[in-house]
C-alpha positions as CSV (number, residue, x, y, z in Angstrom):
1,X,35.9,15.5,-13.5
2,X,38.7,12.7,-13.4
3,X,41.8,12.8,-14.6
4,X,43.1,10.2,-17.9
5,X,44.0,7.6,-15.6
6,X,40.7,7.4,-13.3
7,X,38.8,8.0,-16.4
8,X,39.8,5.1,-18.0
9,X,39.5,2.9,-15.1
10,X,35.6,4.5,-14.5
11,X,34.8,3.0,-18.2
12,X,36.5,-0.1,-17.7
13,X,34.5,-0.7,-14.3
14,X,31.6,-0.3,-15.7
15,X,32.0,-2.0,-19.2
16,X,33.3,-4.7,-16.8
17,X,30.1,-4.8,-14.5
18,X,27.9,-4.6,-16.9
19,X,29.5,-7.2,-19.4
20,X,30.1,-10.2,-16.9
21,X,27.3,-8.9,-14.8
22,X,29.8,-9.5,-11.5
23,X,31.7,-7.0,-9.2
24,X,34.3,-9.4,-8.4
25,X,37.5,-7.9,-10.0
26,X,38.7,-10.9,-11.8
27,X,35.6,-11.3,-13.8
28,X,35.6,-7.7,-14.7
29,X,39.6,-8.4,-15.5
30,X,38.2,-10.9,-18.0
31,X,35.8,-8.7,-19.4
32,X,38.4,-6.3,-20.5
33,X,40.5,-9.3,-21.9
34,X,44.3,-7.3,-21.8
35,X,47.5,-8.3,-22.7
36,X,48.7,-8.4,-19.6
37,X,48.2,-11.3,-16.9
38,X,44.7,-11.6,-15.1
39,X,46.5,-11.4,-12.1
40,X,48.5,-7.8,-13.0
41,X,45.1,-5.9,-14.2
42,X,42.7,-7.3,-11.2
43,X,46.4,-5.6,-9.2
44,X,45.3,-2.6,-11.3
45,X,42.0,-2.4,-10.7
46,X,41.9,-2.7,-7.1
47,X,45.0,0.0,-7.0
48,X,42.5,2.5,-8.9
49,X,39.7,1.0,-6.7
50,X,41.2,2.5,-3.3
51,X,40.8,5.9,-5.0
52,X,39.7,9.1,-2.4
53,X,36.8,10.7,-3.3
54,X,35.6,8.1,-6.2
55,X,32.5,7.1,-5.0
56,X,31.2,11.2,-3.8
57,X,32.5,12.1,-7.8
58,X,30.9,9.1,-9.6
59,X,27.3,9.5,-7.3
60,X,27.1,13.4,-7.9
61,X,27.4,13.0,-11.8
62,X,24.9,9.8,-11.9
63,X,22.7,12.1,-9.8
64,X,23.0,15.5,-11.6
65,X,22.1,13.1,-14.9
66,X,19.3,11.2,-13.4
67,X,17.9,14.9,-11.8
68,X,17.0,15.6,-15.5
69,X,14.5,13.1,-15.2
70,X,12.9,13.7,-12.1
71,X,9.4,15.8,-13.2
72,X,7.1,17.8,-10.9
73,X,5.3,14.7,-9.8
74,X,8.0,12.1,-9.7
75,X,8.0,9.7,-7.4
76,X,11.2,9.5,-5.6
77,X,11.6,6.2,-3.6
78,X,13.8,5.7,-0.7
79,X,14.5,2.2,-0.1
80,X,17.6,1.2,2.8
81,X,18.5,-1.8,1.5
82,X,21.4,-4.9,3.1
83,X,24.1,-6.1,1.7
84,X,25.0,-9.6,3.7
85,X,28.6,-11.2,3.9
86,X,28.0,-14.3,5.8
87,X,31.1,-15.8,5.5
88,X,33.1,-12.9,5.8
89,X,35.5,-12.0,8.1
90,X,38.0,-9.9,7.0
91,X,36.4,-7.1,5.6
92,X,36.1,-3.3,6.8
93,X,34.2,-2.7,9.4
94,X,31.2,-5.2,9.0
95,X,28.5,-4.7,10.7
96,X,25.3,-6.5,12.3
97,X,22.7,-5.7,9.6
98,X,19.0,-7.3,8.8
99,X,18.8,-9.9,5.8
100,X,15.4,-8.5,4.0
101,X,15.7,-11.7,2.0
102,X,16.3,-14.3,5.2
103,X,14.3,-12.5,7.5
104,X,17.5,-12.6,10.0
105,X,20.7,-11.1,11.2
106,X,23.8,-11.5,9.8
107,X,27.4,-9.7,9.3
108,X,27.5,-7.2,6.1
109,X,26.8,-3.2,5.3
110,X,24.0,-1.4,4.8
111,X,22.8,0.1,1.4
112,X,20.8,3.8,1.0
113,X,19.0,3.6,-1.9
114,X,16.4,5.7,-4.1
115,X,14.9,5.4,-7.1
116,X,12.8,7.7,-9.8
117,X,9.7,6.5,-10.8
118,X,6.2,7.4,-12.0
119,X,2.8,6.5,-11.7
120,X,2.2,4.0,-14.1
121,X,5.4,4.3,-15.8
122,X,7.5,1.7,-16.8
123,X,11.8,3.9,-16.6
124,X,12.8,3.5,-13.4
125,X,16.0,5.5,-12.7
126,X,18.6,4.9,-10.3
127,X,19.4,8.0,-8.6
128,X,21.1,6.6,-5.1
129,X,23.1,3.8,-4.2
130,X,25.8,4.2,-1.0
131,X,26.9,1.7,0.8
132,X,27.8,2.3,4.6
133,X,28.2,0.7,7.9
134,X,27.0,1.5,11.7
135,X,30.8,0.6,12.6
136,X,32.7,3.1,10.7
137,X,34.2,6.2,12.4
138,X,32.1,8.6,10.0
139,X,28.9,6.7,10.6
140,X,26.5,9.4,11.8
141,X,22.8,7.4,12.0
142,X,20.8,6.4,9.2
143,X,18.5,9.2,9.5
144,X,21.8,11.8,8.9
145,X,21.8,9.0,5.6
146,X,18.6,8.9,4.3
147,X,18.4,13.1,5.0
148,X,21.8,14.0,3.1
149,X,20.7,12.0,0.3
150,X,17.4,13.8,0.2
151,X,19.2,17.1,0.5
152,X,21.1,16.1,-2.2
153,X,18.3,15.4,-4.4
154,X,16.0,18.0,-4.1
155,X,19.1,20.6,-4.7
156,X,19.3,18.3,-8.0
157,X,16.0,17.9,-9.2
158,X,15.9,21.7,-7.9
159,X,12.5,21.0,-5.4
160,X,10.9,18.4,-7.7
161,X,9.3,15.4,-7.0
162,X,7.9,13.2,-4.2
163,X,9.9,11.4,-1.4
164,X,8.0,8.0,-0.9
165,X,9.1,6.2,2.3
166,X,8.2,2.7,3.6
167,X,7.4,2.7,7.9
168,X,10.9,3.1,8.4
169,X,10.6,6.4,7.6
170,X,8.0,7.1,9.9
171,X,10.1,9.1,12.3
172,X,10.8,12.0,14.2
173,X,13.5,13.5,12.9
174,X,12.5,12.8,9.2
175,X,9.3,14.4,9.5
176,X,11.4,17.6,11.2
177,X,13.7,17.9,8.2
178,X,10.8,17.3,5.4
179,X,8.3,19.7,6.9
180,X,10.0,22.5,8.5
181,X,11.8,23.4,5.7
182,X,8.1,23.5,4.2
183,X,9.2,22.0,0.9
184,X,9.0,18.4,1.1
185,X,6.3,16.9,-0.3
186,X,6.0,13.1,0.9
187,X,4.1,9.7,1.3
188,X,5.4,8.1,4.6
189,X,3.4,4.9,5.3
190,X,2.5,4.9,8.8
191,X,3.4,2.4,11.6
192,X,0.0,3.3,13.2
193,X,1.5,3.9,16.8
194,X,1.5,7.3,16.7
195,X,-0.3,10.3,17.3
196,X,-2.5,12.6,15.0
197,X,-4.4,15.8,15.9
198,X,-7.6,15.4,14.4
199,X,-10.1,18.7,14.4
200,X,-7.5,19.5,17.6
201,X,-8.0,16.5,19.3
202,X,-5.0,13.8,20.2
203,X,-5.7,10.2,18.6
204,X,-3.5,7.5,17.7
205,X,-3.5,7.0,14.3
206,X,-4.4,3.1,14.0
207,X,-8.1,4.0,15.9
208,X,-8.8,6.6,13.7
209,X,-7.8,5.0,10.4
210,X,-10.0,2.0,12.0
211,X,-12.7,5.1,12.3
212,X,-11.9,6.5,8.7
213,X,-15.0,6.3,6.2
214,X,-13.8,4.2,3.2
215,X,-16.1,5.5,0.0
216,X,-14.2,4.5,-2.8
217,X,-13.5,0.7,-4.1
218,X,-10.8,-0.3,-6.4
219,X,-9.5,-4.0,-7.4
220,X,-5.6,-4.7,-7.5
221,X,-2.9,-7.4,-8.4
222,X,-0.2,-8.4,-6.8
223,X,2.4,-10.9,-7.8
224,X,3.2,-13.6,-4.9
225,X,5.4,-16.2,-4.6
226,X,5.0,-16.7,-8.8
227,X,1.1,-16.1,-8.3
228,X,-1.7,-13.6,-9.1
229,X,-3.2,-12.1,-5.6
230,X,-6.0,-10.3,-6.3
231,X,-6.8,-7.3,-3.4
232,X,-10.5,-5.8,-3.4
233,X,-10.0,-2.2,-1.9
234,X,-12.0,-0.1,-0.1
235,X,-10.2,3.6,0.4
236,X,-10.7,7.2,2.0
237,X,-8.9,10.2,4.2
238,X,-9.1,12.7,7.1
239,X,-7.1,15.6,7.2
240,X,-4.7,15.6,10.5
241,X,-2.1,16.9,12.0
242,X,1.1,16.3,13.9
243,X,1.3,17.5,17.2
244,X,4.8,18.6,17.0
245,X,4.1,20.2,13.6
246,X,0.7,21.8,14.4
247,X,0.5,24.3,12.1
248,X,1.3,21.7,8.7
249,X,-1.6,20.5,7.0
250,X,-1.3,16.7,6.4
251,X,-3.6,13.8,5.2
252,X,-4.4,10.4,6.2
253,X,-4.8,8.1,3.8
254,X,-6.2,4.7,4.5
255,X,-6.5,1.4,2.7
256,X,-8.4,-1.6,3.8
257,X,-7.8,-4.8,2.1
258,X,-4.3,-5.7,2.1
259,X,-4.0,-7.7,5.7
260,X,-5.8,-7.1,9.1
261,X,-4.4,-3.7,9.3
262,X,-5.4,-1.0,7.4
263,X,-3.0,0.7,5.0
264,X,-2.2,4.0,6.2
265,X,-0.2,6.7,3.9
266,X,0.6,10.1,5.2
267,X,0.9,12.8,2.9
268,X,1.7,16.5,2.3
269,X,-0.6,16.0,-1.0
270,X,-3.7,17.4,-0.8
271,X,-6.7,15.4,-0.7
272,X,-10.7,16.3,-1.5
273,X,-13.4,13.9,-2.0
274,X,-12.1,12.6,-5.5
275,X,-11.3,9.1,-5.9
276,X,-8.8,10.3,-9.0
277,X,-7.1,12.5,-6.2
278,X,-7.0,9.9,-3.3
279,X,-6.2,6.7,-5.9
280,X,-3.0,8.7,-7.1
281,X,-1.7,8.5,-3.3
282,X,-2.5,4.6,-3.2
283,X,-1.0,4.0,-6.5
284,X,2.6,6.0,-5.5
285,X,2.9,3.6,-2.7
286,X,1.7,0.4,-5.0
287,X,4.6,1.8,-6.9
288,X,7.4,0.4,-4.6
289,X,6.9,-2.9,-5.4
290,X,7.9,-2.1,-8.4
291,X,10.9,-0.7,-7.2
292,X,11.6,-3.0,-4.4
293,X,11.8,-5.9,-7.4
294,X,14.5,-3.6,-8.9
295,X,16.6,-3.5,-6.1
296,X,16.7,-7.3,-5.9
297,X,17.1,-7.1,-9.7
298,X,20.3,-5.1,-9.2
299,X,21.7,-7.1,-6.6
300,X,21.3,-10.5,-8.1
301,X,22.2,-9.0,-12.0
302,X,25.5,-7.9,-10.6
303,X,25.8,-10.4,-8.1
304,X,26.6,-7.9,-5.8
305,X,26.7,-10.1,-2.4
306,X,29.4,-11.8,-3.9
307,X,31.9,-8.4,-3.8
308,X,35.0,-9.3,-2.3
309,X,37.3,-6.3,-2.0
310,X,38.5,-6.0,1.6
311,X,38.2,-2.1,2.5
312,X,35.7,0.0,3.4
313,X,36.6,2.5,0.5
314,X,36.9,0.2,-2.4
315,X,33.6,-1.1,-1.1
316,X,32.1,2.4,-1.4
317,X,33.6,3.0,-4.5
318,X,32.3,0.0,-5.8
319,X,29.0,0.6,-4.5
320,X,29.1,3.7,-6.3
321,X,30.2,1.9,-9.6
322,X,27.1,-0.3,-9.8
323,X,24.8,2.4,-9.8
324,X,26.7,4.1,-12.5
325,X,26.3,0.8,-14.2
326,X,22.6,0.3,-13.1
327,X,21.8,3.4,-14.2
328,X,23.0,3.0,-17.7
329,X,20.9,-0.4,-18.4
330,X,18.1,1.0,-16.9
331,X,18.2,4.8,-18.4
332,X,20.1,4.1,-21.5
333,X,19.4,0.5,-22.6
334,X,15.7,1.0,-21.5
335,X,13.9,-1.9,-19.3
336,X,13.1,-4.4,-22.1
337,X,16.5,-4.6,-23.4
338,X,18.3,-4.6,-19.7
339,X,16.5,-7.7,-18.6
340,X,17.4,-9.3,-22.1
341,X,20.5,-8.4,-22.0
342,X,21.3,-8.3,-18.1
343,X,19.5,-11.9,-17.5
């Protein structure tokens, strides 16, 4: 969809990214090793950088590519992710964001991210990746984030797949837009606050996942900190409802044996007294921490908290260009050979 002169520059980005593993325009200027002056082609590249509309054209063609991949059961992770600029000071519209990795708050943008997966699989495909901040003048919420990019997808993947959120997506206004359309299907793990009508009586959620009957056992590990954890689980469900969505069938699915709290999923999937059925819920969530060690593999393969451009669109844009990058390691080198090659 570009023309010869952002076509060229697309490639060249991305060979760039990918060869130096860096988004800092002078090490993608030495990538591409021209005869012309370092400083004249990073001029260049940040020129074509500042390009309107890049980032929307590059996202919608990674998308449309990675949709062939997305099956009926696909697991389709959304993961809001930081990007922190401690030191900066001069760049678009920064913004107070949470560092996941410091556990505190800091200048820098936030990042919308989701990723294919499957059960048990090892391709992990990168399907979004837009960076944004709460201080620019288009800056709607991140819910109007996280539900355009699921629009997006499920006009993509035309309906299929799952949409598998952390508790941050235990929310009002999600659970409006993935269930009165009536054809979401999701695993939203549960803060354990709110309420749930069970056989048409009002409970909070955490006293009757504390209630839940747990049948089924199942052992799991967990890398820590450079260790093996080993997690003895005991599992089960109730079928509930929400109160502002009475007439949706939904299931609880609870977990005991990760922390003091129980684990608890909710779910459009249907559940019966079959620990293949119920396990299959347990192991789509197990399945983000798989992803989640993606993400950080992304950021710290491209060295992505070390971008420098100044403005909010070649930040975008650039944005945008990793995940054209990402996705060609992880899609079209194959996992093995992107961590062998990437590291």
């Amino acid at each position: 969809g570009f023309g010869k002169v952002a076509s060229r520059f697309v490639e060249e980005m991305i060979y760039g990214i990918q060869a130096r593993g860096s988004v800092r325009l002078s090490e993608i200027g030495r990538a591409l090793d021209e005869k012309i002056t370092l400083k004249k082609l990073v001029d260049r590249l940040s020129r074509n950088l500042d390009g309107a509309g890049l980032s929307n054209v590059i996202s919608e063609s990674v998308m449309d590519e990675g949709s062939l991949r997305i099956r009926k059961n696909t697991l389709l992770i959304v993961d809001p992710s930081d990007l922190t600029k401690k030191y900066a000071k001069k760049m678009e519209h920064l913004s107070m964001v949470r560092d996941g990795s410091q556990k505190e708050i800091g200048w820098g943008y936030w990042l919308n991210v989701v990723l294919g997966a499957e059960i048990g699989g090892a391709e992990i495909v990168p399907l979004v990746h837009e960076l944004y901040s709460s201080e620019a003048p288009d800056f709607v919420s991140e819910n109007h984030q996280i539900l355009e990019a699921s629009r997006r997808l499920r006009r993509a993947a035309s309906g299929l797949g799952i949409f598998v959120l952390d508790r941050g997506g235990d929310r009002g206004n999600i659970y409006r837009e993935y269930l009165e359309t009536g054809s979401y299907r999701f695993i939203i793990r549960q803060r354990g606050d709110r309420d749930v009508l069970y056989r048409r009586v009002k409970m909070e959620m955490l006293s009757l996942a504390e209630a839940c009957p747990l049948p089924y056992r199942e052992t799991v590990v967990k890398e820590k900190d450079g260790q093996e954890v080993i997690y003895p689980l005991q599992f089960g469900y109730v079928p509930v409802r929400l109160p502002a969505h009475p007439k949706k069938k939904l299931w609880l699915v609870v977990v005991k044996g990760f922390g003091q709290k129980p684990l608890m999923l909710l779910t459009t999937e249907p559940m019966r007294r079959s620990r293949k059925v119920i396990w299959r819920v347990v192991a789509a969530y197990i399945t983000r921490w798989r992803v989640e060690e993606t993400i950080r593999f992304i950021k710290s393969s491209y060295d992505l908290e070390d971008i420098r451009v100044l403005t909010y669109r070649r930040l975008k844009n650039m944005a945008a260009l990793v995940l054209a990058a990402a996705f060609f390691a992880a899609v079209h080198l194959g996992l093995k050979i992107k961590m062998e090659v990437l590291a």
